[in-house]
C-alpha positions as CSV (number, residue, x, y, z in Angstrom):
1,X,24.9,-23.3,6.7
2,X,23.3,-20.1,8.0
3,X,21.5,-17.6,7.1
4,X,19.6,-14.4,8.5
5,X,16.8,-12.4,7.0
6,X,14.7,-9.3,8.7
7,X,11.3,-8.4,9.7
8,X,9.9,-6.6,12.4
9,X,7.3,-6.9,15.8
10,X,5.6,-3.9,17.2
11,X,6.0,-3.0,21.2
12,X,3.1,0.0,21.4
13,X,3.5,2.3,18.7
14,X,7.4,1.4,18.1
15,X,9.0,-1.1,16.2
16,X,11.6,-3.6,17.0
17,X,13.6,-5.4,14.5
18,X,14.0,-9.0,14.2
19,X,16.4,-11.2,13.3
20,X,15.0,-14.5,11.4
21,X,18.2,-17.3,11.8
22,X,17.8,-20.3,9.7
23,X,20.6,-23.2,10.1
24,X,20.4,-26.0,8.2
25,X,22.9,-28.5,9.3
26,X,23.1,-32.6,9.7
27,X,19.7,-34.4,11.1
28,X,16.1,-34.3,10.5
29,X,13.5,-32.3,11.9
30,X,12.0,-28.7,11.9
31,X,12.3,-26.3,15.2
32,X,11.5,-23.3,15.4
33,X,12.1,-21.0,18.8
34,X,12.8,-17.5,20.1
35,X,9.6,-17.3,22.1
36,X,7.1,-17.6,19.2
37,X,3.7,-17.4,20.2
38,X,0.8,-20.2,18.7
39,X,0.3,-18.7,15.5
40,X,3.7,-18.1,14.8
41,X,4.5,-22.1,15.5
42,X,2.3,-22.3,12.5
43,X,3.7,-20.9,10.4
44,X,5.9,-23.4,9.7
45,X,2.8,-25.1,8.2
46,X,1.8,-22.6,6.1
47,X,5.3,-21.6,5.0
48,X,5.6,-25.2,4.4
49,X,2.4,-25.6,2.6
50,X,3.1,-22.1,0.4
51,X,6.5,-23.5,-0.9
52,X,5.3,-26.9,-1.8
53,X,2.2,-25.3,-3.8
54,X,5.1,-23.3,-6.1
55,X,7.1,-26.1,-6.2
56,X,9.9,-26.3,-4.2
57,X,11.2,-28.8,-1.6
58,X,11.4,-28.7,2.0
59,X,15.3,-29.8,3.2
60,X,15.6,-33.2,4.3
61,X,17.5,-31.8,7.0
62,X,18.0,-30.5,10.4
63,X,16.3,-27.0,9.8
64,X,16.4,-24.1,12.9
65,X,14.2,-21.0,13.0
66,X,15.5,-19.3,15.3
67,X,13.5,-15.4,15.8
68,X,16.3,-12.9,17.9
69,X,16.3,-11.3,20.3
70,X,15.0,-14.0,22.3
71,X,13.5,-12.2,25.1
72,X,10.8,-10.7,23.2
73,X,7.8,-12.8,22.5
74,X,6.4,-13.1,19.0
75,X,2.8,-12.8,17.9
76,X,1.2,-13.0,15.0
77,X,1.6,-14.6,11.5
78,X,3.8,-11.6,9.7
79,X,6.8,-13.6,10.4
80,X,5.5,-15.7,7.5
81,X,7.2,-14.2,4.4
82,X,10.8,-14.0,6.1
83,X,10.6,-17.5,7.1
84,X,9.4,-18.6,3.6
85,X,12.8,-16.6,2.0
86,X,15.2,-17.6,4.5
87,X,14.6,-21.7,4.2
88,X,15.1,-20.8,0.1
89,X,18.0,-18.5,0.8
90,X,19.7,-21.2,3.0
91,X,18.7,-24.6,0.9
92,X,20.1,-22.7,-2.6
93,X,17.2,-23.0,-4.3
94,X,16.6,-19.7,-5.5
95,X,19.6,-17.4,-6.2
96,X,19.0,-14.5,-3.6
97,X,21.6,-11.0,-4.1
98,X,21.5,-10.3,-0.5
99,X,18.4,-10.9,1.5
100,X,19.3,-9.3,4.6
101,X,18.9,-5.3,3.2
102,X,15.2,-5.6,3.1
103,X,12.8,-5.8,6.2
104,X,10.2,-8.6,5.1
105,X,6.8,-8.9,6.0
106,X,3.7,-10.8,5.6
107,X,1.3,-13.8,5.8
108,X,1.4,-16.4,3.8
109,X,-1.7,-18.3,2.4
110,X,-1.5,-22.2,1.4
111,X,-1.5,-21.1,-2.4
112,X,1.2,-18.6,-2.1
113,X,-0.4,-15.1,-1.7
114,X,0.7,-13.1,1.1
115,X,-2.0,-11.4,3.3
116,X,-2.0,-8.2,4.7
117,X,-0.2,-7.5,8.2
118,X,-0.1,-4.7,11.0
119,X,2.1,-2.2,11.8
120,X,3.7,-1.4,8.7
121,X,4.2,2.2,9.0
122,X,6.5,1.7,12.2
123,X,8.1,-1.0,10.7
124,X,9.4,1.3,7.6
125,X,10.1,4.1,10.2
126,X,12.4,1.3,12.0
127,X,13.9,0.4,9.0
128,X,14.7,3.2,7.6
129,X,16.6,4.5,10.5
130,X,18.4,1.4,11.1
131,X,20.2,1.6,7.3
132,X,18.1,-1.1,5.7
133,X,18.0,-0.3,1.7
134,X,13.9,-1.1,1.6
135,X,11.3,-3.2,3.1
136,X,8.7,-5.9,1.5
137,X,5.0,-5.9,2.6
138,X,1.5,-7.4,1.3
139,X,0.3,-5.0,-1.6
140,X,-2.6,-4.2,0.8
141,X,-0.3,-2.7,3.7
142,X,2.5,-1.4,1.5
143,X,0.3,1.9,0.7
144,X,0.5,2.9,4.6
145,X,4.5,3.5,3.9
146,X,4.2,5.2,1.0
147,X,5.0,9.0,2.6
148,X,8.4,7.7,3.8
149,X,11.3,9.2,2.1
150,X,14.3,7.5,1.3
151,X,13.0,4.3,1.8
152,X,12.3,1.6,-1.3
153,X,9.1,0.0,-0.4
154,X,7.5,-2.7,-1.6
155,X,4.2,-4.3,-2.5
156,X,4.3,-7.8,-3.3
157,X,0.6,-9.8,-3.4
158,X,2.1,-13.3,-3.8
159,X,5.7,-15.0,-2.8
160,X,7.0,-15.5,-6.5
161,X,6.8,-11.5,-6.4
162,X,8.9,-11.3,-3.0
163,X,11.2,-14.1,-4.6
164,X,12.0,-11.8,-7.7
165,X,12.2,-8.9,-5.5
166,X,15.1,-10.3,-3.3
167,X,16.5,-11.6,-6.4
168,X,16.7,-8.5,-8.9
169,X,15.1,-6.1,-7.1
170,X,16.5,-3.8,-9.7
171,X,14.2,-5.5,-12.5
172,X,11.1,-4.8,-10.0
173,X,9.9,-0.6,-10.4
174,X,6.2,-1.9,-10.8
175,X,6.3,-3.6,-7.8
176,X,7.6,-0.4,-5.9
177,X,4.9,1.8,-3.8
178,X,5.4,5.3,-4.8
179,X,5.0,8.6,-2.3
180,X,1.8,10.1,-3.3
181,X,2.2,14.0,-4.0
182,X,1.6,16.2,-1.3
183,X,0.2,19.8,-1.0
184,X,-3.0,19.5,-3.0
185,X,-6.0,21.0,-1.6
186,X,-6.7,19.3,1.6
187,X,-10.9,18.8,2.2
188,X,-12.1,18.1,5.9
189,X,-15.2,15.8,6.3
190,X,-18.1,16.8,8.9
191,X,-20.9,19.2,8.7
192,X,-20.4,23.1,7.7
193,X,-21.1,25.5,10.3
194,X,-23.6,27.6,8.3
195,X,-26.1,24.4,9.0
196,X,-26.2,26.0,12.4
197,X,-28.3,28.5,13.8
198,X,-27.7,31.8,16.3
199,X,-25.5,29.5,19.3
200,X,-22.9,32.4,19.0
201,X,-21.5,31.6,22.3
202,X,-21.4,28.2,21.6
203,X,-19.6,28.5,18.2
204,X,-16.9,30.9,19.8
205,X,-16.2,27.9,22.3
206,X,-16.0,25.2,19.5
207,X,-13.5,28.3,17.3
208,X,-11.3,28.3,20.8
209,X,-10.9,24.8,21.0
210,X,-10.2,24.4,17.6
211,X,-7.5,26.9,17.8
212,X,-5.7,25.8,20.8
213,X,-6.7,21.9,20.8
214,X,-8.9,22.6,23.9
215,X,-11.4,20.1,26.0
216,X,-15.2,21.2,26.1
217,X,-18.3,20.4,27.3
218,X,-21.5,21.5,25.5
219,X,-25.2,21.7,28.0
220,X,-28.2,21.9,27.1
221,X,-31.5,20.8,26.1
222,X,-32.6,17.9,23.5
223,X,-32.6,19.6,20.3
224,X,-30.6,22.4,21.2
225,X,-28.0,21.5,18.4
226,X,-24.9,20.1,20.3
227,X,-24.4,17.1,18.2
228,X,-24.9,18.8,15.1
229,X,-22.3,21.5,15.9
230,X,-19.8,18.7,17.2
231,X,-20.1,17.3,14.0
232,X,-18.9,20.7,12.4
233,X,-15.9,20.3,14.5
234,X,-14.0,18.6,11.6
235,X,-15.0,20.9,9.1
236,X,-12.7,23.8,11.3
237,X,-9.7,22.1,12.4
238,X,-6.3,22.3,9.8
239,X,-4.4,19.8,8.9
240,X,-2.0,17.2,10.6
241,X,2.1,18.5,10.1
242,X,3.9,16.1,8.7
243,X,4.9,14.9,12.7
244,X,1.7,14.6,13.8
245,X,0.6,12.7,10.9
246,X,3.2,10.1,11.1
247,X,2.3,9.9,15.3
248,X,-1.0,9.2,14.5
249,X,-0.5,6.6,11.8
250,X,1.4,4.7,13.2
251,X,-1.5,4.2,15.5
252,X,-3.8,3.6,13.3
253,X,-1.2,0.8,11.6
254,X,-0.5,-0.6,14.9
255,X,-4.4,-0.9,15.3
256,X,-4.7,-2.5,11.7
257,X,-6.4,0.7,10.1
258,X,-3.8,1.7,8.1
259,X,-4.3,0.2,5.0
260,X,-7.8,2.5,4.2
261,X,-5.4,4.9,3.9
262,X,-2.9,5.9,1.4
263,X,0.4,7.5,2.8
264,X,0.5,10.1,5.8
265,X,-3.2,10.8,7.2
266,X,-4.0,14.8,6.8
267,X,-7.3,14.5,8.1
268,X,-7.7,14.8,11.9
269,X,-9.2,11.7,13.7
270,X,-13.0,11.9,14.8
271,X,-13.8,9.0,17.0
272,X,-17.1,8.9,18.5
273,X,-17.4,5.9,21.0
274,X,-20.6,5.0,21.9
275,X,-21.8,5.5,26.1
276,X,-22.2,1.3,26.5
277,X,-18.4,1.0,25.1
278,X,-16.1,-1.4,27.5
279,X,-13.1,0.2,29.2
280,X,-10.4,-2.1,26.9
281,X,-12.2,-0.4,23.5
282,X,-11.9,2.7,25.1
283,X,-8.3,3.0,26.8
284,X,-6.8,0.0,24.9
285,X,-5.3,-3.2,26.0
286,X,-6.8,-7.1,25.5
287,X,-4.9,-10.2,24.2
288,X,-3.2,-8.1,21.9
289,X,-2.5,-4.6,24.3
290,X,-4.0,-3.2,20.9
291,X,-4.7,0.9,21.4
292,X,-8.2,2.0,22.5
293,X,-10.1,5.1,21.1
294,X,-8.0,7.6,23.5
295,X,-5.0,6.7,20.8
296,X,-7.8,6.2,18.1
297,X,-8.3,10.0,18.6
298,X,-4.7,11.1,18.6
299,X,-4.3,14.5,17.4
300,X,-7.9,14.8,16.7
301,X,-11.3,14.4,18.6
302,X,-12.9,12.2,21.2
303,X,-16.4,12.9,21.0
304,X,-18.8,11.1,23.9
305,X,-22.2,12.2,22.9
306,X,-24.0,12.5,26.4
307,X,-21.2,11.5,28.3
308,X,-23.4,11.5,32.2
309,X,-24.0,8.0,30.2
310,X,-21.1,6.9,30.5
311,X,-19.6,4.9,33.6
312,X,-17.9,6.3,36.1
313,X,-15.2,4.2,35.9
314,X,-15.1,4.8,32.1
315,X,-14.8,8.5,32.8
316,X,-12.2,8.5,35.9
317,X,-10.0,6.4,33.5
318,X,-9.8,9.3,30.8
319,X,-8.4,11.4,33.6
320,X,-4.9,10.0,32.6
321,X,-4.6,10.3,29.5
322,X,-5.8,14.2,29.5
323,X,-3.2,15.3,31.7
324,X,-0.5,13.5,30.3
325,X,-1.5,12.8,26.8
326,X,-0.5,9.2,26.7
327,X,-2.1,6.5,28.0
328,X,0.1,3.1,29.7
329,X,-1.2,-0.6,29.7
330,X,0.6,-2.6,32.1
331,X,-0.5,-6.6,32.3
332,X,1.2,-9.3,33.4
333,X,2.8,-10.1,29.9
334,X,3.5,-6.4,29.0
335,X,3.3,-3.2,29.3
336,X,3.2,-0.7,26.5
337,X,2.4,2.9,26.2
338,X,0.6,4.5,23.4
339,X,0.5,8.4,22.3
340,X,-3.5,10.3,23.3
341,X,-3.1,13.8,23.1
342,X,-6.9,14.5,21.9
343,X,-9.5,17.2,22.1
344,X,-12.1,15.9,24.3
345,X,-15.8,17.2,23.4
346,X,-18.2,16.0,25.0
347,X,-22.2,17.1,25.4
348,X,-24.7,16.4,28.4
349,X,-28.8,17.3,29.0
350,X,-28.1,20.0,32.6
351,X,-30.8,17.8,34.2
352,X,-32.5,14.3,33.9
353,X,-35.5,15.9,31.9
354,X,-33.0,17.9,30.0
355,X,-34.8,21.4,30.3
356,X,-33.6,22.5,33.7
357,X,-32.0,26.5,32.9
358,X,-33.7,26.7,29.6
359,X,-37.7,26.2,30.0
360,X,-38.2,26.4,33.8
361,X,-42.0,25.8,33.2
362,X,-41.0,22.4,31.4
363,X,-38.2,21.1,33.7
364,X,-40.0,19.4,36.2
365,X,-36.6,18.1,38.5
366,X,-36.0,18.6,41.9
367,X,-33.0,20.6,43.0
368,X,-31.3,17.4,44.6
369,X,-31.9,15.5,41.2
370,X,-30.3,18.5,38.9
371,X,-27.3,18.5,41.4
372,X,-27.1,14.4,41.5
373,X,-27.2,14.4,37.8
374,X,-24.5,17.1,37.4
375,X,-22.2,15.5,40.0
376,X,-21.9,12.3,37.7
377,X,-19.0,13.9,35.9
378,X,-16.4,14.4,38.7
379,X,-15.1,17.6,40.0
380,X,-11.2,16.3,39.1
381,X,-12.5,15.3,35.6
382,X,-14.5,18.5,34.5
383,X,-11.7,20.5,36.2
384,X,-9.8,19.4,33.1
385,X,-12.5,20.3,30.7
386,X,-11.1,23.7,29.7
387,X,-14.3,25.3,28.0
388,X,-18.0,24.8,29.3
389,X,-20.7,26.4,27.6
390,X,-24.2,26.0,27.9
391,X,-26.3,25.8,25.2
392,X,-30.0,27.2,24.7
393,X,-32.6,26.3,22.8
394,X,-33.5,28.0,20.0
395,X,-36.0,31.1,19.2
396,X,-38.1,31.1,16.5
397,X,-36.5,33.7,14.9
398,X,-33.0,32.3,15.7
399,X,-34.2,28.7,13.7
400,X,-35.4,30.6,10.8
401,X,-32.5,32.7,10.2
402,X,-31.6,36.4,11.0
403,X,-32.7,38.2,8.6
404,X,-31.4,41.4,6.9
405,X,-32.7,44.8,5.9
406,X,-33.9,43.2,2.8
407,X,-35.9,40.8,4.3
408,X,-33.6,38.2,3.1
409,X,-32.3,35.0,5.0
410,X,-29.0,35.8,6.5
411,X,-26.8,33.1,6.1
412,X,-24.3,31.7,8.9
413,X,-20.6,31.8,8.9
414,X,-19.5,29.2,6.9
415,X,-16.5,26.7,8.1
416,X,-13.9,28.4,5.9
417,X,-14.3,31.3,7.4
418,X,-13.4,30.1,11.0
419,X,-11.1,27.5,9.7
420,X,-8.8,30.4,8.2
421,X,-8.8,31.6,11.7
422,X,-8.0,28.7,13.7
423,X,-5.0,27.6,10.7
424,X,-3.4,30.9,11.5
425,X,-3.4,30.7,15.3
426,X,-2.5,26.9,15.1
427,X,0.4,28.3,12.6
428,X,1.7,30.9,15.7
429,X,1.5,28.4,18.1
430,X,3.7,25.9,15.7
431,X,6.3,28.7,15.7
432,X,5.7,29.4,19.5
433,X,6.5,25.7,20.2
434,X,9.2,24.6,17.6
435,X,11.7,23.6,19.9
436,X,9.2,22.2,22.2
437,X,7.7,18.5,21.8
438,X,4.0,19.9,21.7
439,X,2.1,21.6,19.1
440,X,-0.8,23.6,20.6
441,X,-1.4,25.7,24.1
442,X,-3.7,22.9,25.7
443,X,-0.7,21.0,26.0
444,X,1.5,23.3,27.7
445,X,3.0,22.3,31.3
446,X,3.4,24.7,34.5
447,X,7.1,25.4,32.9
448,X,5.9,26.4,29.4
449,X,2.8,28.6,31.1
450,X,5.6,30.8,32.8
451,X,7.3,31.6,29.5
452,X,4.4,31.4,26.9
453,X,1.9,33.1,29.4
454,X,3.5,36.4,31.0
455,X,0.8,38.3,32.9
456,X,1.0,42.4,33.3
457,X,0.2,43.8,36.4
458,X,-3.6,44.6,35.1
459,X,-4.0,40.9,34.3
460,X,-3.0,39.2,37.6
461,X,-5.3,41.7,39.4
462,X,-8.0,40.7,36.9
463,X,-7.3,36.7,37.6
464,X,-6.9,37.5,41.3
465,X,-10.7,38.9,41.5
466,X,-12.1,35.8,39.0
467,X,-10.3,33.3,41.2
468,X,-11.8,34.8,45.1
469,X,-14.8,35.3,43.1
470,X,-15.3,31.9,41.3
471,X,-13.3,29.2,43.6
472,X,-11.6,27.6,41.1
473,X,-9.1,24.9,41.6
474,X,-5.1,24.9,40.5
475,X,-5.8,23.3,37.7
476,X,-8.7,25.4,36.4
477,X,-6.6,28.5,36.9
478,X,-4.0,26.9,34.6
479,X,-6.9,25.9,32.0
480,X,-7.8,29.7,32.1
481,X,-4.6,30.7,31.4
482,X,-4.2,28.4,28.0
483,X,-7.6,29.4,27.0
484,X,-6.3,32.9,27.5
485,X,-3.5,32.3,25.3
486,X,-5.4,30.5,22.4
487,X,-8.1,33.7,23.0
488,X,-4.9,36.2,22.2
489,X,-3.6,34.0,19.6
490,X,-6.8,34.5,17.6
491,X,-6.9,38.1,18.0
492,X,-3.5,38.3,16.8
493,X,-2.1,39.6,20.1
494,X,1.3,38.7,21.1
495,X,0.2,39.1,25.0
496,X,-2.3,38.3,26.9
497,X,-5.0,41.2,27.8
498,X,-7.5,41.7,30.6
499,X,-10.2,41.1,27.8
500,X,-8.7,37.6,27.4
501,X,-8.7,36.3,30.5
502,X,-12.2,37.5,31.0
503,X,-13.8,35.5,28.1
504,X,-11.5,32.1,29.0
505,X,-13.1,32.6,32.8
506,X,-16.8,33.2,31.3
507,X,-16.4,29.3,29.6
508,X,-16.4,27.8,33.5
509,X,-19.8,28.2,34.8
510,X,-19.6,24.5,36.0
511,X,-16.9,25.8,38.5
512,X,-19.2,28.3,40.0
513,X,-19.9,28.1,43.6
514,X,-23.1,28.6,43.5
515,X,-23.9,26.9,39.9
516,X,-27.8,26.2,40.7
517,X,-28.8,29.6,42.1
């Protein structure tokens, strides 16, 4: 007698659907194959175990397991639950409708509860567009598939509930994970920018990046205020669309972060890795080829707080995953690619001292040591760092607050004020790039910069003189070009202007020839 039931592995960020066989037939024994890994040989006793502990019998027969396709090694311990189902589908003890509509998923404990597993939101994704009626998961995971329409979802905590569901899943609207409503006010974490003081140059660079999902480098002295205004990044930046949401949480589901959050994520990802992190937590990969922070930070932020800290090796191997907004792990035993189209934003002290261009009497660095300490972020890697601003310290009447006519402390623009301008230039560049796979001008190739990016004759004479003048490279003429854009997009110009093209060139004084005189 055979039987089949479903549930699901994860290559990267994508699902694959698999096929649990169970024969029973003349003989004795237990075997289980289809390249299972070591904790999925065990589950036979814990499936074992879960089914004696609710009282029913193991088959005093030949019993195959039997996990198609073949080819594909098997991890983990959400194989569990399917396995459990088909050996009571296939000995008749419990009376199952049809067991094969639903993709099932889960660990089992010894006493019957089911534990939660990883990547459940791919899994539904998978399932739903393969035609299966619904899937089962832990109670804990369930939640991460509740934004999927057309898709019955459940959450089951131990394996009587997963029995009954199987069995009348009709009888079972409690156990069913309902799609949260969406459109409700959305509230972004992180600071508000009216905490900061005067850095007007510096705020217009974090407003452009917002807007146009650009890379940027703050400079400048300790206590100058880059980490606080970092930190108002999130406050600014709109929420994820519906695609992006589901990109990114499946992700975070892969990466077993999913549950902490109920249906689609809204809220952009702000990952902040610290300087001492290893290569594998940052770019992904280990026993598991698991996603590191790059993917962490899909759609949202990457943040290395004084990023000369960081490795070399740590910082040549972002270089990938900037250009081409994905990041591949190849291994012996796999090889799996996982989405990292993120905003870099990064900050640095311009000297070891960390007063060199600010408070000449306090630096106290030698030329050689401002340039040595400068050079430790590669001319390749801040050539892809679209926005550089440097940052100086404050004036005493700057940290107090401008005041007005009146005396009074003048407050700073808040975050909703800049947030309603970077929503609507996000909003024309969803409508620029609707039938494009992208969503914002940093991500725009040499193709789309030739039809997004027209130039009037004024303008290429304008570039002309900042490139002879500056030196830049290919690439940072093409970074000037999408700041360019994301600059017009803001002023609600539907081409780009002289003015433009002036302001995305001032935002590379790194580039300059002659940076230290």
């Amino acid at each position: 007698m055979l039987n089949k039931c479903f549930c699901a592995t994860c290559i990267g960020v994508d699902a694959v659907i698999v096929t649990v066989e169970i024969d029973l037939s003349t003989g004795i024994g237990i075997h289980l194959v289809g390249l299972p890994d070591c904790a999925v040989r065990e589950s036979l006793l814990r499936v074992i175990t879960a089914l004696t502990s609710y009282g029913f019998h193991i088959p005093g027969r030949k019993l195959v397991v039997n996990l198609a396709p073949a080819d594909i090694r098997k991890e983990g311990s959400a194989y569990d639950l399917a396995i459990a189902i088909g050996i009571l589908a296939v000995s008749e003890q419990v009376e199952m409708m049809d067991c094969s509509r639903f993709v099932i998923m889960g660990e089992l404990a010894l006493d019957g509860r089911i534990r939660p597993v990883n990547g459940v939101l791919p899994v539904a994704l998978q399932a739903k567009k393969d035609g299966f009626r619904g899937c089962i998961f832990p109670a804990v995971s369930a939640s991460e598939a509740a934004g999927i329409e057309g898709l019955e979802v459940y959450g089951v905590s131990t394996l009587a509930e997963a029995i009954e569901v199987v069995s009348r899943p009709e009888e079972c609207g409690r156990l069913l994970v309902l799609r949260k409503p969406g459109g409700g006010d959305f509230h972004p974490s992180g600071n508000d920018f009216s905490l900061v003081r005067g850095q007007l140059v510096a705020r217009r660079g974090l407003e452009i990046a917002a807007a146009g999902s650009h890379n940027l480098i703050l400079v400048g002295s300790p206590g100058s205020g880059k980490s606080l205004m970092a930190s108002c990044l999130p406050s600014i930046l709109p929420p994820m669309t519906r695609e992006e949401a589901i990109e990114t949480g499946k992700v975070y589901s892969v990466a077993g972060r999913g549950a902490r959050i109920e249906g689609l994520m809204r809220e952009r990802p702000f990952r902040s890795p610290h300087h001492s992190a290893s290569l594998v937590s940052l770019i992904g990969g280990g026993p598991q080829a698991g996603p590191g922070e790059v993917s962490l930070a899909h759609n949202g932020v990457l943040y290395l707080d004084e990023i000369a800290q960081f490795s070399r090796s740590l910082l040549d191997a972002l270089r990938q995953p900037l250009e081409d907004g994905r990041v591949t792990i190849s291994r012996a035993r796999y090889k799996v690619t996982y989405p990292a189209h993120f905003m870099l934003i990064a900050s640095m002290n311009p000297c070891p001292c960390g007063y060199y261009g600010d408070e000449p009497d306090r630096c106290t660095c030698t030329r050689g040591a401002v340039e040595g300490y400068l050079s430790r972020i590669s001319g390749p890697m801040m050539d892809r760092i679209d926005l550089q601003v440097f940052v100086h310290s404050l004036s005493a009447v700057e940290l107090l607050g401008m005041s007005d006519h009146s005396g009074r402390q003048k407050p700073a623009e808040s975050s909703a004020a800049i947030a309603g301008r970077v929503a609507r230039a996000r909003a024309v560049q969803e409508e620029r790039f609707s039938g494009e796979e992208i969503h914002s001008n940093a991500a725009m190739n040499g193709r789309m910069l030739e039809r997004f990016c027209p130039l009037s004759d004024s303008c290429r004479s304008v570039l002309e003189k900042i490139l002879d003048r500056m030196g830049l490279s290919a690439r940072a003429y093409t970074r000037i070009l999408k700041v360019a854009r994301t600059i017009a997009d803001l002023a609600g110009e539907p081409d780009i202007l002289p003015a433009h093209l002036l302001e995305a060139a001032g935002f590379r004084f790194l580039d300059r020839r002659r940076i230290l005189d």
